[in-house]
N, CA, C and O of each residue as an XYZ file, in Angstrom:
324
protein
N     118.300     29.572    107.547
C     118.620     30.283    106.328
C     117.506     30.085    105.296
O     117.373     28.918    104.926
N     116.597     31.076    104.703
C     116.086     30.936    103.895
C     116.260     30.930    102.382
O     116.797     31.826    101.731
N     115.730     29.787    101.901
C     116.245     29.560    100.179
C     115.395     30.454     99.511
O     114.244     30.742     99.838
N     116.225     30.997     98.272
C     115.740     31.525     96.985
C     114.715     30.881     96.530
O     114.756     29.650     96.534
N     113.582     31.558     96.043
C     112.790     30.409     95.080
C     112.931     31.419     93.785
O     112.818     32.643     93.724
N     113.348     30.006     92.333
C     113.012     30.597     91.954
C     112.152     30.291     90.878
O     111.769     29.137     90.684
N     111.820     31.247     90.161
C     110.148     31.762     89.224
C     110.991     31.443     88.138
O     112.096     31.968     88.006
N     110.384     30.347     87.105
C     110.449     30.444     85.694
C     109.280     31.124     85.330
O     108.194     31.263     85.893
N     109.910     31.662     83.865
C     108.157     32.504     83.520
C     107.741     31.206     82.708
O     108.364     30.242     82.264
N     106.570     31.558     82.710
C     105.374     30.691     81.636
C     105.965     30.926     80.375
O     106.206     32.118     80.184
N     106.282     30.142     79.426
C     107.002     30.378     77.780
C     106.001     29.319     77.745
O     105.601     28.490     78.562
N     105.613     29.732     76.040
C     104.753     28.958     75.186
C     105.614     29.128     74.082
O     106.696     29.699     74.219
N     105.222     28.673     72.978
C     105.816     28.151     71.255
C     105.234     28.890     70.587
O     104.168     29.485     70.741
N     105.972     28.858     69.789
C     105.470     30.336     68.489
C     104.130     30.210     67.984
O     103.475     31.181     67.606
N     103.691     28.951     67.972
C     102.215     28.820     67.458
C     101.569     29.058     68.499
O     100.509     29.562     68.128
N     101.595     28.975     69.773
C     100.694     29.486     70.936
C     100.798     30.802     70.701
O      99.755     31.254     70.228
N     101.718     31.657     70.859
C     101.805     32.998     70.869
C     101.047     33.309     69.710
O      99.963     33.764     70.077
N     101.143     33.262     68.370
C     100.553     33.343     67.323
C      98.843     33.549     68.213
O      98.294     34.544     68.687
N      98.471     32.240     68.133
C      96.681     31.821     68.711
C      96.439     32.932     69.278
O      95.674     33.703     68.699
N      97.299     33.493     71.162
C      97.101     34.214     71.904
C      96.959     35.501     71.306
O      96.008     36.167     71.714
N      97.795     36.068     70.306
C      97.245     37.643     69.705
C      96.880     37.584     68.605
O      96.932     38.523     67.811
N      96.300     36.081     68.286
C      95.574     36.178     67.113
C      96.421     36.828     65.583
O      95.943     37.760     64.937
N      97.157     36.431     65.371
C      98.104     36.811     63.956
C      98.685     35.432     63.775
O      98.563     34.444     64.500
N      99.497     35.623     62.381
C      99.811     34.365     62.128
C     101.370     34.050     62.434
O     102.057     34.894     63.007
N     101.754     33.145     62.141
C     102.911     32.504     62.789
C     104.220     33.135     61.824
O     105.400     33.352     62.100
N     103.711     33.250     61.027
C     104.821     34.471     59.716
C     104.723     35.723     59.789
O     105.511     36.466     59.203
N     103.189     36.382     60.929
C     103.523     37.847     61.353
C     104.682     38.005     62.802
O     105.647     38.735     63.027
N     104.095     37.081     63.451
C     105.645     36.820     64.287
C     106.714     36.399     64.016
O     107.631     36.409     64.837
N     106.849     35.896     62.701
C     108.481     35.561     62.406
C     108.886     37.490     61.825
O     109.772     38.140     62.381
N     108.276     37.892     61.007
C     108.503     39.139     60.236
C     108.773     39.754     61.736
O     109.881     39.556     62.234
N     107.913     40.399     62.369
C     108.354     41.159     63.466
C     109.671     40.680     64.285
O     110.512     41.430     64.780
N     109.663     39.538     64.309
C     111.008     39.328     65.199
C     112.096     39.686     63.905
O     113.137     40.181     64.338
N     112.068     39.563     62.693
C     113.660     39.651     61.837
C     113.351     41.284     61.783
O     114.431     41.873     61.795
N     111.958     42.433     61.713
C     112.077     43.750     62.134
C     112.515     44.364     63.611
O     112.846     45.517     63.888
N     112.411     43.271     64.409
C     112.776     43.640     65.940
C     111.761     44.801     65.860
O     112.046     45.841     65.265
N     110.161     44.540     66.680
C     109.221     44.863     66.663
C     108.033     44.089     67.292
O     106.944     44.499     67.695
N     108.569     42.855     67.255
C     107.220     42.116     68.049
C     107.903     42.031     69.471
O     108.904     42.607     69.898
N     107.189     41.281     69.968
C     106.893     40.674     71.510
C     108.473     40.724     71.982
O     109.364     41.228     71.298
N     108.608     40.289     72.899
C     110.127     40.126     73.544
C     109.855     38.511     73.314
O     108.692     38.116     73.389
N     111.067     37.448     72.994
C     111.479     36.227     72.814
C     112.448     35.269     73.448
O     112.869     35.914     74.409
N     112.757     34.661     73.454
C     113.602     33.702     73.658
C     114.052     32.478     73.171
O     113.362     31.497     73.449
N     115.112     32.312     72.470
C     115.611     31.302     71.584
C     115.941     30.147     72.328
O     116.781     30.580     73.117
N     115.846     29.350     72.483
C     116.819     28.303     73.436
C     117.182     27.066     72.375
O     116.398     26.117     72.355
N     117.901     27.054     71.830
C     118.839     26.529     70.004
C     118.153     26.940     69.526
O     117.872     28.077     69.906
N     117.350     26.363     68.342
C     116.268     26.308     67.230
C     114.711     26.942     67.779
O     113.751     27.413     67.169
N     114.988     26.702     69.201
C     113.459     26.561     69.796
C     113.316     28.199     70.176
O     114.172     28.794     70.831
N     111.912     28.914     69.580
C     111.351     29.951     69.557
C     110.571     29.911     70.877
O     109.569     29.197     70.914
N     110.967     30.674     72.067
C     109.920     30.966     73.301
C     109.034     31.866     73.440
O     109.288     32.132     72.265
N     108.094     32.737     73.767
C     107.592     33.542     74.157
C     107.488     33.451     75.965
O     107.204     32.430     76.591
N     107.747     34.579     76.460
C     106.952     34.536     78.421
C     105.186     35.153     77.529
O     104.753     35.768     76.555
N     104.886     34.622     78.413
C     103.280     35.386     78.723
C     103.139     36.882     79.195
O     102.295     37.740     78.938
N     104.206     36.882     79.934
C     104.408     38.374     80.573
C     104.619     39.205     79.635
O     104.331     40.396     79.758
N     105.171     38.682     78.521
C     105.898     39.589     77.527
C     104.664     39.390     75.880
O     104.761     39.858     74.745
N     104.178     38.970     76.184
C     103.167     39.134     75.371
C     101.872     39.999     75.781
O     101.184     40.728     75.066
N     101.714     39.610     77.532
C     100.679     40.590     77.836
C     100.895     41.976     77.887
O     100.031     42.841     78.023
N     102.426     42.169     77.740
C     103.019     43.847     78.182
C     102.796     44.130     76.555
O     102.225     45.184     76.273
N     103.198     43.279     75.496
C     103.205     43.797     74.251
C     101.890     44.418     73.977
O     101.704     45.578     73.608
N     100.738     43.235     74.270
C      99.807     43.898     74.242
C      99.118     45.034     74.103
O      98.584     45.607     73.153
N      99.308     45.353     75.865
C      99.128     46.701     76.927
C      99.854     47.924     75.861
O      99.317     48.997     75.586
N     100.768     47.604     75.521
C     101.805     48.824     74.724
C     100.989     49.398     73.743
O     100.570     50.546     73.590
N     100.806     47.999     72.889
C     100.224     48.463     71.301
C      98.438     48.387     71.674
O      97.677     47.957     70.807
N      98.087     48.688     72.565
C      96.340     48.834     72.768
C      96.018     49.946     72.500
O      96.433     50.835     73.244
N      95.060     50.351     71.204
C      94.442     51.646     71.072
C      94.004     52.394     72.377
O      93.375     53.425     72.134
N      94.200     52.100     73.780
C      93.658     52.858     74.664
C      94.754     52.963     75.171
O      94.386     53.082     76.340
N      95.956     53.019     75.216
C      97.493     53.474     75.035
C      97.705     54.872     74.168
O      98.234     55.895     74.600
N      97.092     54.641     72.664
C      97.243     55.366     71.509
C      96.719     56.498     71.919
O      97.351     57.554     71.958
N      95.302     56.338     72.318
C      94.537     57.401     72.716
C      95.300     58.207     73.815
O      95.457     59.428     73.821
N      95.779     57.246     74.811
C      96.219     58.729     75.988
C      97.183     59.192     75.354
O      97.356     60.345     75.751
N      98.171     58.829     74.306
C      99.249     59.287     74.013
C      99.008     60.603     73.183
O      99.575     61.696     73.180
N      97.790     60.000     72.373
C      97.327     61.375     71.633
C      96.601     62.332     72.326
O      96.439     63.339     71.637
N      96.318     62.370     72.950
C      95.444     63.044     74.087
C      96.706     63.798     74.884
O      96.430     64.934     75.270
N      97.670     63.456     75.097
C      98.379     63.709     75.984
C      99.533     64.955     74.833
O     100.102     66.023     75.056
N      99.450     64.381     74.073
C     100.776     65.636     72.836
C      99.539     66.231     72.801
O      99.792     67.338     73.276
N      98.218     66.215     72.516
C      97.358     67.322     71.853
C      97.122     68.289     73.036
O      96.820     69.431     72.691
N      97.216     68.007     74.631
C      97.409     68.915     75.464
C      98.348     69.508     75.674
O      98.274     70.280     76.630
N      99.507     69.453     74.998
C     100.614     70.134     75.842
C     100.634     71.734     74.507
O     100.396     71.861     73.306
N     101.025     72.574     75.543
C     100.649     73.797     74.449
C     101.698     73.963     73.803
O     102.707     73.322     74.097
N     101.681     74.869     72.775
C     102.334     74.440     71.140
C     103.531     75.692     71.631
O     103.257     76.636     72.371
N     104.830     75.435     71.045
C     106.049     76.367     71.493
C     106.180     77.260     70.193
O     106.492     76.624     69.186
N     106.041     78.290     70.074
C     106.149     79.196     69.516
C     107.379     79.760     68.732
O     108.339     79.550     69.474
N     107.769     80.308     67.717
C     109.093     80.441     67.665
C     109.228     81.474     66.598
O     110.344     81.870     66.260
């Protein structure tokens, strides 16, 4: 019978996360009370971040995201009415 393994993700502390996208530790508190930053995890008092979820935040908010998005409405042809 083969066992489950399983995967914790990598969580770091609000001041790591902070370092990693470079903002400060009160732009990640503001975004989390706007529900807007990173995805989190509380465990009591204690503020988590995954890595996964910081690198996807990333990827999301990357001007080369922005661009295909704008690129992508400025191709679609305009509906008439």
């Amino acid at each position: 019978m083969e066992q489950a393994i399983l995967s914790l993700p990598q969580m770091v502390s609000e001041k790591q996360a902070a370092r990693i996208l470079a903002v400060s530790i009160a732009a990640l508190r503001r975004w989390r009370r706007e529900g807007r930053g990173p995805q989190f995890t509380r465990l009591e008092r204690c503020v988590r971040y995954d890595v996964r979820a910081l690198e996807h935040f990333v990827a999301k908010h990357s001007s080369a995201d922005e661009r295909a998005a704008e690129s992508r409405a400025a191709a679609k042809p305009e509906q008439g009415g």
